[in-house]
C-alpha positions in Angstrom: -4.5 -2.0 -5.7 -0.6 -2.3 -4.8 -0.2 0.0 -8.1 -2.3 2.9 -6.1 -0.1 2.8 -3.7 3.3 2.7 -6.0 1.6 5.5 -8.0 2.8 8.5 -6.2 6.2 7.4 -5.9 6.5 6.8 -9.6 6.2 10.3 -9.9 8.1 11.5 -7.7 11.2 9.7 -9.2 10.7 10.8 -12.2 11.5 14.0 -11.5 14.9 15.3 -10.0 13.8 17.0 -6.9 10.4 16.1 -7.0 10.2 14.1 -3.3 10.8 17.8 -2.0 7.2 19.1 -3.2 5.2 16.4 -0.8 8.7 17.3 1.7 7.3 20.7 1.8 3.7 20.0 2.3 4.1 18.5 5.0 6.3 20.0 6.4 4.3 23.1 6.0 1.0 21.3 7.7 3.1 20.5 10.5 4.6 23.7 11.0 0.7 25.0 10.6 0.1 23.2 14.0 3.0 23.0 15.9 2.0 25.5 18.6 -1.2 23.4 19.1 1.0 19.8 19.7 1.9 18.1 22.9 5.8 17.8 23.1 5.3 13.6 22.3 2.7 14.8 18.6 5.9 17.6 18.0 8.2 14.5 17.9 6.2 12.3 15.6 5.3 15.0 13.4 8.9 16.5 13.2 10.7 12.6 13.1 8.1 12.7 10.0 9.2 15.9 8.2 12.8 14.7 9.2 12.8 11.1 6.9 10.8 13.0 4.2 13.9 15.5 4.2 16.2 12.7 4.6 14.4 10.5 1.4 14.1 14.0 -0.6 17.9 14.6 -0.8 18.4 10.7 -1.3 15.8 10.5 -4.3 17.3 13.4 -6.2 20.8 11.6 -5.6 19.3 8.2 -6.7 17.5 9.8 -9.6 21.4 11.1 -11.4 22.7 7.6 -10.4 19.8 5.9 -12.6 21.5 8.2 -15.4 24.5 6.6 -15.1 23.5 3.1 -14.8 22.1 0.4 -18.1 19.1 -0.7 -16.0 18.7 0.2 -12.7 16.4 -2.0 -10.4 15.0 0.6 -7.2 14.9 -2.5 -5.0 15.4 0.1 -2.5 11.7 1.0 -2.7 9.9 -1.8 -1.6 11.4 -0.5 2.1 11.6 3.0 1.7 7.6 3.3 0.5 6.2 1.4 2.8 8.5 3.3 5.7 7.2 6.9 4.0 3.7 5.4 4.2 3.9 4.8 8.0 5.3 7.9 9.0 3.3 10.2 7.2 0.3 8.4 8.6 1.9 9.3 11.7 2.7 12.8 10.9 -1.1 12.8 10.2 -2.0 11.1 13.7 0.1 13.5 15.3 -0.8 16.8 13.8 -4.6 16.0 14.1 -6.7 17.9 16.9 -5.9 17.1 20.5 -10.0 17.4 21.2 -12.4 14.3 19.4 -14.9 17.1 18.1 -12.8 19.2 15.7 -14.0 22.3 18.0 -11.8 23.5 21.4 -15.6 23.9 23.1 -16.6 20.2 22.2 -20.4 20.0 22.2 -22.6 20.9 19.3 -23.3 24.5 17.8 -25.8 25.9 19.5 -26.4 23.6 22.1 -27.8 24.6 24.7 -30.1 27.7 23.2 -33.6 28.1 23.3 -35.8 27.1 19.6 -31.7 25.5 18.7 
């Protein structure tokens, strides 16, 4: 199970630059629904984008210092995965509708209407 979760990430460091693609997506799906956020969801969801930025630049560093190193050990990731993990699931939390129904109108389609 732990593997699943390591997975991901053993792409992405395989591959200088490669942290920026999920950087972008979410960045992207948070700029997507910024205008809809209260100011408190704007500052999860842009504290998110912010490490993702932060741990895209520092991946693409780490990956040309594993060039220059025999055998490097990422101990480093057994913190920085779990971190990315939490604040992308906050990201998510945050960007998700304000409303519980997925519609602004709450209630049912076509409530309310005779033969419904």
């Amino acid at each position: 199970m732990l593997e699943l979760v390591f997975l991901p990430f053993a792409i992405l460091i395989s591959v200088p630059g490669g942290a920026f693609l999920p950087t972008a997506l979410l960045g992207t799906w948070v700029l997507r629904r910024w205008s809809g956020l209260s100011t408190a969801r704007r500052t999860v969801a842009g504290a998110a984008v912010a490490v993702w930025v932060v741990y895209a630049c520092y991946e693409t560093w780490m990956y040309f210092w594993m060039k220059s190193v025999v055998a490097p050990i990422r101990v480093d990731l057994l913190l920085v995965v779990p971190v990315l993990i939490v604040v992308t699931g906050g990201a998510v939390w945050a960007g998700r509708r304000e409303t519980r129904g997925g519609r602004r109108g709450g209630g049912r389609r076509g409530a309310g209407t005779a033969g419904g």
